[in-house]
C-alpha positions in Angstrom: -24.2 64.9 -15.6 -21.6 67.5 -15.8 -18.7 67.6 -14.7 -16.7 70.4 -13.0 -13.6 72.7 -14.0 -10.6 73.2 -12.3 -10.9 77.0 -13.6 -13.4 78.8 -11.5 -15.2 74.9 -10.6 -18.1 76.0 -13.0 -19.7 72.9 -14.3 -18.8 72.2 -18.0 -21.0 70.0 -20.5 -19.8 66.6 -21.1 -20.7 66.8 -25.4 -18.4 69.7 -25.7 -15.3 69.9 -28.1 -13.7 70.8 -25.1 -14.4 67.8 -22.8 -14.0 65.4 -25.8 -11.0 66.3 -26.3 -9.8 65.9 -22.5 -10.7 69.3 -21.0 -8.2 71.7 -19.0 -5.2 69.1 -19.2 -5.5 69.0 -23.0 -5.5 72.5 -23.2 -2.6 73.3 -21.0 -0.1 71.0 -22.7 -1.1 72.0 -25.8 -0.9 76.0 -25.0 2.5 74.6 -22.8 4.3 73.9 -25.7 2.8 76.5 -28.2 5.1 79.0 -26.1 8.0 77.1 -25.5 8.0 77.4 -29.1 7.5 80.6 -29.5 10.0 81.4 -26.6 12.4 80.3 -29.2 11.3 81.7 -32.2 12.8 84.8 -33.6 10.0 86.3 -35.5 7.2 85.5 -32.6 9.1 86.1 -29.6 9.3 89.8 -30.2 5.4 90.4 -31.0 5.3 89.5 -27.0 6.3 92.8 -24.7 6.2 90.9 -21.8 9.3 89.3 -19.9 7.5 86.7 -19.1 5.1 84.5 -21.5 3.0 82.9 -18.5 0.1 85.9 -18.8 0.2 85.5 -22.5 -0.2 81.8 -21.5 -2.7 81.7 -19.5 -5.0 84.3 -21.8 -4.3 82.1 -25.2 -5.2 78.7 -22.4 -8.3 80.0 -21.4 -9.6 82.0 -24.2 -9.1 78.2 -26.2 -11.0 76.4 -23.3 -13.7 78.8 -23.8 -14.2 78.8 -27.4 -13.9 74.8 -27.6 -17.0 74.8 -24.9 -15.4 75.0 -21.5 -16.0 77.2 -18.3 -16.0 81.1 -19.0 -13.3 81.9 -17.1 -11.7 83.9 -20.3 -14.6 86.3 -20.9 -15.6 86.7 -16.5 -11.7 88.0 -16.3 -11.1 89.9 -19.4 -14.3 90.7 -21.0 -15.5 90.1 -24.8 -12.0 88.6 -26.8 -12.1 91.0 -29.0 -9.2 89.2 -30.9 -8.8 91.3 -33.6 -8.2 94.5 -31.6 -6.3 93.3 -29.1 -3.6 91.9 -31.9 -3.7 95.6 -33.6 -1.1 97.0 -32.1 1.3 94.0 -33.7 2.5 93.8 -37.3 0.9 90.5 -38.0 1.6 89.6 -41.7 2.3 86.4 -43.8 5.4 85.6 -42.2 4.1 86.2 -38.4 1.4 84.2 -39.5 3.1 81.3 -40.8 5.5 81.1 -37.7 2.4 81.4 -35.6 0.8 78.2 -37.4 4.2 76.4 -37.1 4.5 76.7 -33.5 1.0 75.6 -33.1 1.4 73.0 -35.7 4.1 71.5 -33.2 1.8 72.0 -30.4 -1.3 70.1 -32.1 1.1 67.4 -33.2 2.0 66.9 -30.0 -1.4 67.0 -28.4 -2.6 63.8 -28.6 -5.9 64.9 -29.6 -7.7 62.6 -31.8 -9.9 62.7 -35.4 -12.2 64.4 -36.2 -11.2 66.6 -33.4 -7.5 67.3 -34.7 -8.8 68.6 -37.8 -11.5 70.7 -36.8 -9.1 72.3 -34.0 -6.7 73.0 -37.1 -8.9 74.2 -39.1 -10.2 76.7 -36.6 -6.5 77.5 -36.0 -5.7 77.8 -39.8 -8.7 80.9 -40.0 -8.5 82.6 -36.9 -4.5 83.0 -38.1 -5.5 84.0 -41.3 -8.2 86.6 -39.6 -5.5 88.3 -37.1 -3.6 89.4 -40.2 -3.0 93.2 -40.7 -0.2 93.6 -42.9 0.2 92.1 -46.1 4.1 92.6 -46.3 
């Protein structure tokens, strides 16, 4: 039996990362207070153009719920992620990087999620940083 999203009431597998884990609600508080941190961080805030961080929110919240097995709601509003270009335009080197994992790293900690699931969310966190990189200075 499957049960259904809240975003776009699609029906979602019940042997997903993504349900596992606690579904939507998981997600939200842990992409929640990812940018609170990163409201208050000096070296991420400005990589954001926007006053406000609920888009950016939102995009990082679905795209997650996606990738971890959830509804499709990321790729039926915005198309393929196409992460890599669409971080281009931003200087992201070791140092954007490492605040990026911090503020996450606060996030996860906070989560609640459980082993195994913690460390393969990390880990996936850990190389999709890594990946975004396009400055080495």
């Amino acid at each position: 039996m499957s049960q259904v999203s809240e975003t776009g009431g699609e029906p979602v597998d019940p042997h997903t990362f993504y349900s596992a884990v606690g579904g939507e609600e998981t997600f939200r508080k842990l992409v929640a207070r990812f940018y609170a941190e990163v409201a208050e961080d000096e070296v991420l805030r400005p990589l954001y153009p926007e006053e406000d961080l609920g888009p950016a929110e939102d995009r990082l919240r679905l795209f997650l719920m996606q990738y971890w097995g959830g509804p499709h709601t990321y790729s039926d509003q915005r198309g393929h992620p196409r992460l890599r270009m669409r971080h281009a335009p931003y200087k992201i080197g070791p140092i954007e990087r490492d605040a990026w994992l911090r503020a996450m790293q606060i996030a996860v900690d906070e989560s609640g999620i459980a082993e195994p699931y913690r460390t393969q969310l990390w880990d996936y966190l850990e190389m999709a940083a890594q990946s975004m990189m396009n400055s080495w200075v």
